[in-house]
C-alpha positions as CSV (number, residue, x, y, z in Angstrom):
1,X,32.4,1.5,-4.6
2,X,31.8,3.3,-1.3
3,X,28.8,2.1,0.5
4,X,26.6,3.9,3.4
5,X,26.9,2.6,6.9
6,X,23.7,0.9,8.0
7,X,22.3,2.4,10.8
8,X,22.0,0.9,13.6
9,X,18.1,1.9,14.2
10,X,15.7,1.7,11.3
11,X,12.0,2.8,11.9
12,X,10.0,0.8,9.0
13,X,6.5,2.6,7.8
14,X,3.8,0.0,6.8
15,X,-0.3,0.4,6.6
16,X,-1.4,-2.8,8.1
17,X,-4.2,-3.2,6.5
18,X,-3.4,-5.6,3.4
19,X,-3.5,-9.3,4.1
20,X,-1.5,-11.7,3.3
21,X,0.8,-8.9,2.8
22,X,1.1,-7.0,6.0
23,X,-2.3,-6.9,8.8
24,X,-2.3,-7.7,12.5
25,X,-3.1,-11.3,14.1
26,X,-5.9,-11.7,16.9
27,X,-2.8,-10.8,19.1
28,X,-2.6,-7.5,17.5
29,X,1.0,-8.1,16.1
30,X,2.1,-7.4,12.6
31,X,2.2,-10.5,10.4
32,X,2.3,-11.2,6.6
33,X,4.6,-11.5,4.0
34,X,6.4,-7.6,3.8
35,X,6.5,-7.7,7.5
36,X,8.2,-11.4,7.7
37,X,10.8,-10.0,4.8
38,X,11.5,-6.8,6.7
39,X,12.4,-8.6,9.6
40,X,14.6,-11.2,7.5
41,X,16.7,-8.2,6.2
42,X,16.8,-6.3,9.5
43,X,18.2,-9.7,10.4
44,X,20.6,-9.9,7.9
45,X,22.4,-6.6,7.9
46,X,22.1,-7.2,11.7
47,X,20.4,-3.8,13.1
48,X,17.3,-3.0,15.4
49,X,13.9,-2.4,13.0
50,X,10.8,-0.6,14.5
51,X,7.5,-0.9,12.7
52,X,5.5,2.7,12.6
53,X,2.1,2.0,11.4
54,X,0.5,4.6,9.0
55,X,-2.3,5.0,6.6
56,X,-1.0,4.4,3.0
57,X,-1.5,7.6,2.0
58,X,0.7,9.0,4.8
59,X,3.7,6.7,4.0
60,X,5.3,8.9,1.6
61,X,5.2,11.9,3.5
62,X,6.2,10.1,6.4
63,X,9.2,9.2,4.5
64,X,10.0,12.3,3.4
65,X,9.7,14.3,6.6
66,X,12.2,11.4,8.1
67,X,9.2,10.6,10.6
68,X,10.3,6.7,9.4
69,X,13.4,5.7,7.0
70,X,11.5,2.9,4.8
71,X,8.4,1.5,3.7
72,X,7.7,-2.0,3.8
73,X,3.9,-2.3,2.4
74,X,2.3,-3.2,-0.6
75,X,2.6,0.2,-2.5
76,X,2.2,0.5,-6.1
77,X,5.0,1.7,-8.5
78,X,4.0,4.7,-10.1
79,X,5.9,7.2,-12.3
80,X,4.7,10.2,-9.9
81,X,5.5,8.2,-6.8
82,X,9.4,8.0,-8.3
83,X,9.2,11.1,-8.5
84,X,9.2,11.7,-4.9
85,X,10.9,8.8,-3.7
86,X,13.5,5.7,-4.9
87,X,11.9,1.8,-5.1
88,X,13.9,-1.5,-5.0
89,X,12.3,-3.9,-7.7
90,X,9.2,-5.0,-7.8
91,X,8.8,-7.6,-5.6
92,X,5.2,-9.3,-7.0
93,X,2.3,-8.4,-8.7
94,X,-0.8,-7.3,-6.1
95,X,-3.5,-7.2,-8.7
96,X,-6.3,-5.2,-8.6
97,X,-10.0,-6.6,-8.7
98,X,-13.5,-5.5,-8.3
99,X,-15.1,-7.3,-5.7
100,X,-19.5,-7.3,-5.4
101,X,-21.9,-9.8,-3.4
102,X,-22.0,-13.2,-4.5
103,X,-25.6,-12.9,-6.2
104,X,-24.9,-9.4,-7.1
105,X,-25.8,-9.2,-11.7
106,X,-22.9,-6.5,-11.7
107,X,-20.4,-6.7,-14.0
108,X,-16.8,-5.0,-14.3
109,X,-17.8,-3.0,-17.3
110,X,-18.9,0.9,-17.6
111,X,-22.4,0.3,-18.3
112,X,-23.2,-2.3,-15.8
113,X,-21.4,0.5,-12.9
114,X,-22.5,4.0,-14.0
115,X,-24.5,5.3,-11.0
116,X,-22.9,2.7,-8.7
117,X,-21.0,3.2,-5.8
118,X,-17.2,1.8,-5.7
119,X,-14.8,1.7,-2.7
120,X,-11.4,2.5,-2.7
121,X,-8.7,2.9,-0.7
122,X,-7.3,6.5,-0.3
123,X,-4.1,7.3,-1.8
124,X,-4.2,4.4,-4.3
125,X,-3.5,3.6,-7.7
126,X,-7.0,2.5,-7.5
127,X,-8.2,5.4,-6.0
128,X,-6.8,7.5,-9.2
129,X,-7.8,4.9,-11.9
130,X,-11.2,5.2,-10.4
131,X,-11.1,9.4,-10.5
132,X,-9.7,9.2,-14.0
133,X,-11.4,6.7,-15.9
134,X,-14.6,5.4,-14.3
135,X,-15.8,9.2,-12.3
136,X,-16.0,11.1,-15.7
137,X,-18.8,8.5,-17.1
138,X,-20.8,8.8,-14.3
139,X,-19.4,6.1,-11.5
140,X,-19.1,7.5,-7.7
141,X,-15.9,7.4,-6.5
142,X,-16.0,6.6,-2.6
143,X,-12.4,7.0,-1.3
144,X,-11.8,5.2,2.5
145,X,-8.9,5.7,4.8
146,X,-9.0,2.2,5.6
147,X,-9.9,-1.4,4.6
């Protein structure tokens, strides 16, 4: 089998705005887990990685208009996104959960959020679950750019 030759420059797109995963220290660096794994496989196959930082929903197009070669964030397999671009296997699960105050008497259920308000992050398989399922029957959708 005939194999590309790895570059010898690779600019890596990541939103750094999901801890553990990937976020910035005090220092303002990248840390977490995708960002540690990028740099142990830049490492490997011995070439010079850049991180661009981008909002999640501007990874793919960034991608595809070659404005960065790879994305190393947390980012959701979905049958549409394959469509646009290829993913490695999944690496774990990132689990979604709906988060209120600590003496808050919500509850994750249709009745107990109709009329409510619920964050998302834009461009996520949250974002769409939340258009889909939960807008029709009367929940606001309130998409953010950031966490």
């Amino acid at each position: 089998a005939a194999y590309a030759a790895i570059p010898q420059k690779i600019r890596i797109g990541t939103d750094p705005t999901y801890a553990p995963f990937e976020s910035k220290n005090a220092q303002g660096e990248l840390v977490g887990f995708d960002i540690d794994l990028a740099k142990e496989l830049c490492k490997r196959i011995n070439t010079q990685c850049t991180f661009v930082e981008n909002p999640l929903d501007a990874l793919i197009p960034s991608l595809k208009a070659k404005k960065i070669d790879a994305i190393m964030s947390s980012l959701s397999i979905t049958e549409k996104r394959q469509q646009e671009i290829a993913f490695t296997d999944k690496l774990y699960a990132a689990d979604s959960r709906l988060v209120v105050a600590k003496n808050s008497d919500i509850q994750p259920t249709i009745a107990s959020l109709k009329g409510k308000r619920v964050g998302v992050l834009q461009g996520t398989t949250q974002e769409t679950f939340g258009n889909e399922h939960w807008a029709p029957k009367g929940i606001e959708i309130v998409s953010y750019q950031g966490q």
